[in-house]
N, C-alpha and C positions, 0 to 999 in steps of 0.2 A: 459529450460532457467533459472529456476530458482537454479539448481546444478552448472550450468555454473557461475551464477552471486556469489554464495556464494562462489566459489574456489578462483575467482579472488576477491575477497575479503580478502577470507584465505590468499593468496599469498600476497595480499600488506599488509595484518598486520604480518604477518610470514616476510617480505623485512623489515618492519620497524625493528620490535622487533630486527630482530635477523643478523641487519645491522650493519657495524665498519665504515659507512663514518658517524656516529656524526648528531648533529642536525641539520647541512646546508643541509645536504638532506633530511632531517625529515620535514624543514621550505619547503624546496622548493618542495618537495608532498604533502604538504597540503595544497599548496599556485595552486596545478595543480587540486588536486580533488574540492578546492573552487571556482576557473575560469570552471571547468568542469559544479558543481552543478549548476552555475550563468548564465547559458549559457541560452540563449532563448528557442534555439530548444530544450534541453534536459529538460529544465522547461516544456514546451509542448508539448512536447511527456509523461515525468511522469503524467501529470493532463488528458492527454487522457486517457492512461493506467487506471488511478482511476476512473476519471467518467465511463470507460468501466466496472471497476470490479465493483461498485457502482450498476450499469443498472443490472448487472449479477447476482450480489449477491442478489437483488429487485426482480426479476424473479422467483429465485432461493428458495428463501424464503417460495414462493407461493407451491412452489413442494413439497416441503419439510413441510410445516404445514400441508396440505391437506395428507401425507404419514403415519405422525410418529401422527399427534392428539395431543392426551391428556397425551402423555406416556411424553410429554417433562416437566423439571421444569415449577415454576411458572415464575420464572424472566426472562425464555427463551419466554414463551406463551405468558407474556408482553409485550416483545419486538417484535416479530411476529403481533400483532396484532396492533399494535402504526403503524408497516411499513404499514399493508395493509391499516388503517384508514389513513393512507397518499396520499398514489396511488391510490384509489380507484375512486379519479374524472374523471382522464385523461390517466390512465393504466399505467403512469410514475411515476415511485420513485422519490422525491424529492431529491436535494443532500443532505447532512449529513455532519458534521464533521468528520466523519471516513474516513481514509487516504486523509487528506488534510491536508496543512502546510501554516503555515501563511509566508513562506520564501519567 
Protein backbone atom coordinates (compact mmCIF):
# COMPACT_ATOMS: atom_id res chain seq x y z
CA UNK A 1 0.00 0.00 0.00
CA UNK A 2 2.34 2.04 0.85
CA UNK A 3 4.69 1.75 -2.88
CA UNK A 4 1.21 2.22 -4.42
CA UNK A 5 0.47 5.55 -2.29
CA UNK A 6 4.08 7.03 -3.11
CA UNK A 7 3.68 6.35 -7.19
CA UNK A 8 0.52 8.06 -7.20
CA UNK A 9 2.12 10.74 -5.43
CA UNK A 10 5.25 10.60 -7.96
CA UNK A 11 2.66 10.83 -10.70
CA UNK A 12 0.89 13.99 -9.64
CA UNK A 13 4.03 16.00 -8.77
CA UNK A 14 5.69 14.53 -12.10
CA UNK A 15 1.65 15.78 -13.82
CA UNK A 16 2.32 19.08 -12.03
CA UNK A 17 6.08 19.84 -12.60
CA UNK A 18 6.15 18.70 -16.00
CA UNK A 19 2.50 19.94 -17.24
CA UNK A 20 2.00 22.98 -20.23
CA UNK A 21 -1.69 23.69 -19.07
CA UNK A 22 -0.25 26.64 -16.64
CA UNK A 23 -1.43 27.33 -13.30
CA UNK A 24 -5.42 26.96 -13.88
CA UNK A 25 -4.65 23.45 -13.59
CA UNK A 26 -2.10 23.66 -10.90
CA UNK A 27 -4.91 26.07 -8.97
CA UNK A 28 -7.59 23.56 -9.72
CA UNK A 29 -5.53 20.24 -8.30
CA UNK A 30 -4.81 21.79 -5.24
CA UNK A 31 -8.16 23.05 -4.83
CA UNK A 32 -9.32 18.87 -5.57
CA UNK A 33 -6.46 17.39 -3.14
CA UNK A 34 -7.68 20.32 -0.48
CA UNK A 35 -11.63 19.20 -0.80
CA UNK A 36 -10.10 15.55 -0.95
CA UNK A 37 -7.86 16.20 2.61
CA UNK A 38 -11.16 18.24 4.05
CA UNK A 39 -13.31 15.44 3.54
CA UNK A 40 -14.79 13.73 6.72
CA UNK A 41 -14.48 10.25 5.79
CA UNK A 42 -10.91 10.53 4.64
CA UNK A 43 -10.20 12.60 7.98
CA UNK A 44 -11.56 9.42 9.69
CA UNK A 45 -10.26 6.97 8.15
CA UNK A 46 -6.39 8.79 8.35
CA UNK A 47 -6.96 9.27 12.56
CA UNK A 48 -8.11 5.26 12.53
CA UNK A 49 -5.23 4.36 10.61
CA UNK A 50 -2.84 6.44 13.29
CA UNK A 51 -4.56 5.44 16.32
CA UNK A 52 -4.08 1.75 14.82
CA UNK A 53 -0.35 2.47 14.10
CA UNK A 54 -0.07 4.22 17.67
CA UNK A 55 -1.77 0.72 19.52
CA UNK A 56 0.84 -1.27 17.19
CA UNK A 57 3.88 0.65 17.50
CA UNK A 58 2.85 0.54 21.99
CA UNK A 59 2.78 -3.35 21.62
CA UNK A 60 5.51 -3.43 19.59
CA UNK A 61 7.73 -1.48 21.71
CA UNK A 62 7.36 -4.12 24.49
CA UNK A 63 8.93 -6.89 21.91
CA UNK A 64 11.28 -5.08 20.93
CA UNK A 65 12.84 -3.61 24.56
CA UNK A 66 12.49 -7.09 26.21
CA UNK A 67 14.75 -8.52 22.57
CA UNK A 68 17.51 -5.93 21.93
CA UNK A 69 18.05 -4.66 26.21
CA UNK A 70 20.74 -2.74 26.89
CA UNK A 71 22.49 -2.97 23.28
CA UNK A 72 20.03 0.08 22.43
CA UNK A 73 21.19 3.97 22.96
CA UNK A 74 20.40 6.00 25.87
CA UNK A 75 17.84 8.33 24.19
CA UNK A 76 16.15 5.18 22.63
CA UNK A 77 15.97 3.21 26.42
CA UNK A 78 14.36 6.61 27.43
CA UNK A 79 12.07 6.69 25.31
CA UNK A 80 11.08 2.97 25.71
CA UNK A 81 10.71 3.29 29.20
CA UNK A 82 8.60 6.86 29.41
CA UNK A 83 5.99 4.43 26.78
CA UNK A 84 5.90 1.44 29.11
CA UNK A 85 5.50 3.94 32.49
CA UNK A 86 2.49 4.95 30.55
CA UNK A 87 0.68 1.85 29.70
CA UNK A 88 1.50 0.01 32.37
CA UNK A 89 -2.00 0.85 34.31
CA UNK A 90 -4.51 -0.42 31.77
CA UNK A 91 -2.21 -2.42 29.21
CA UNK A 92 -3.07 0.67 26.61
CA UNK A 93 -0.73 3.24 25.16
CA UNK A 94 -1.94 6.46 25.73
CA UNK A 95 -2.19 8.65 22.59
CA UNK A 96 0.82 10.79 21.76
CA UNK A 97 1.52 13.62 19.38
CA UNK A 98 3.05 11.37 16.93
CA UNK A 99 1.25 11.31 13.74
CA UNK A 100 -1.49 13.54 14.64
CA UNK A 101 -2.39 16.83 13.03
CA UNK A 102 -4.11 19.64 14.41
CA UNK A 103 -5.93 20.00 10.56
Amino acid sequence: MRYKLTFVVGLALGYVLGTRAGRERYEQMKKSAKDFAQNPAVRNAAESAAQTGRQVAGKAVHVVGDKVGDRLPSSVTDRVHAMRARSMGNGKVPDDEWGTSNT
